[in-house]
N, C-alpha and C positions, 0 to 999 in steps of 0.2 A: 504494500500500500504506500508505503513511503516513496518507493519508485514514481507510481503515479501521481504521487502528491509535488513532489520537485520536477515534477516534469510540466503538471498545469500550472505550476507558481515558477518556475526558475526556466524553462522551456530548455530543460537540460536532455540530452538524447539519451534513452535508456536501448540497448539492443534487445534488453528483456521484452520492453513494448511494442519493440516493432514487428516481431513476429505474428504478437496478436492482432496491429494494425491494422494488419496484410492479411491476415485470418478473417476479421471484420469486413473487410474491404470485401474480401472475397466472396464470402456469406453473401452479403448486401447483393451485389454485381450478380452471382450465380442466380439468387433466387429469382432476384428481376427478369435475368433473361431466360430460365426456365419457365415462368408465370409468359411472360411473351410467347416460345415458341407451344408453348401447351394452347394459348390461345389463338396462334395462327393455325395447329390442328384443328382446332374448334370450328375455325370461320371456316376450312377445306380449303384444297391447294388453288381453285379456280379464282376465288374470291382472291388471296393473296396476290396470286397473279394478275390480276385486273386490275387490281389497285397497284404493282407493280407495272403492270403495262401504261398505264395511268401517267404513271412517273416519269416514264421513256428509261426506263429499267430496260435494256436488251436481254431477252432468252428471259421471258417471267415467268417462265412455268418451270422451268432447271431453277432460276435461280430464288422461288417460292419454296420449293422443298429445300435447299441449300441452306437458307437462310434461315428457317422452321425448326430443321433439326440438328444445324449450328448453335439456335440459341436452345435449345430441350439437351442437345447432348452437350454441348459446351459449357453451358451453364453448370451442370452437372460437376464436370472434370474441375470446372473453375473451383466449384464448392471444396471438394475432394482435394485440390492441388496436384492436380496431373494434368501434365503437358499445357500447363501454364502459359507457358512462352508464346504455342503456337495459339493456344485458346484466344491470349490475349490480345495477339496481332491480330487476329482474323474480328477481333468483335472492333479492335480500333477501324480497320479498314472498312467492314460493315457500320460502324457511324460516321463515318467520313464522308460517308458515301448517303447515308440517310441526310445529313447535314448538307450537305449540295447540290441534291437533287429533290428536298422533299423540305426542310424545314427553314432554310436561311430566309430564303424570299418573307417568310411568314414572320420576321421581328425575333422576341428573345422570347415570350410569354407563353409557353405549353400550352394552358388554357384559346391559345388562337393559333394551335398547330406551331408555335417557333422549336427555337433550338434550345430551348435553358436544358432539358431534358435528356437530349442524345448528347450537348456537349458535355456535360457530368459524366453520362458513361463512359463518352471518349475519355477524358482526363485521367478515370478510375479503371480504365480499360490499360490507360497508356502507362499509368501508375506500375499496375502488376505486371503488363511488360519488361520493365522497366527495369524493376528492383528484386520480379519470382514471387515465388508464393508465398514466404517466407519460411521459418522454420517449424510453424504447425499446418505440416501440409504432406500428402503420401510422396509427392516428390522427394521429399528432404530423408523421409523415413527408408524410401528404396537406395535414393543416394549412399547413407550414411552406411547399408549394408553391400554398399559396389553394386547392386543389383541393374541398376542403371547408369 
């Protein structure tokens, strides 16, 4: 507790906390984008794709399922802390790409379709990129036995 307490008062770096950061992070990020691609099963791949094609999204119906069970599987892996790396790239390039083709025109305000919403994921997407899963995460557990 002391850790956390000299870290909100003195903004001192503990490596203790940042494991769990990156754990939080994770958590947060995974379930969002599992809660997403569970819901784009919901609506069926036609509907995604239409609203992809909408967009001028090229190949909407590949890249409806791609991006469905990107976020249901990835999201997942994210939670878990496997394959991080690549999980994280692909969700940053998947809002880079929601951000450019679907939200900028519309302002910052979510409530009117803007970007306040996929930039956060980008940032937290690029975060765990960035820096891995941290140390409470099955990456770290396989690592630390050579397994990977």
């Amino acid at each position: 507790m002391k850790n956390v307490i000299d870290y909100l008062i003195y903004n001192k770096h503990h490596e203790k906390l940042e494991g769990w950061a990156l754990l939080v992070m994770r958590l947060i990020v995974g379930v969002i984008f599992v809660a997403h691609g569970y819901q784009k099963i919901g609506l069926g791949m036609d509907q995604v794709a239409g609203f992809f094609r909408s967009t001028g999204i090229i190949f909407p119906l590949f890249f409806a399922y791609f991006i469905t069970y990107l976020e249901l599987i990835g999201g997942i892996l994210l939670i878990l802390g496997l394959f991080t790396h690549l999980i994280a790239k692909l969700f940053v390039i998947e809002m880079l790409v929601a951000f450019l083709m679907v939200h900028v025109s519309k302002g910052l305000f979510v409530n009117q379709g803007g970007f306040e919403y996929v930039a956060v994921l980008f940032g937290a997407a690029m975060v765990i990129m960035v820096f891995g899963p941290g140390k409470i995460a099955v990456e770290d557990f396989l690592q630390k036995r050579k397994w990977i």
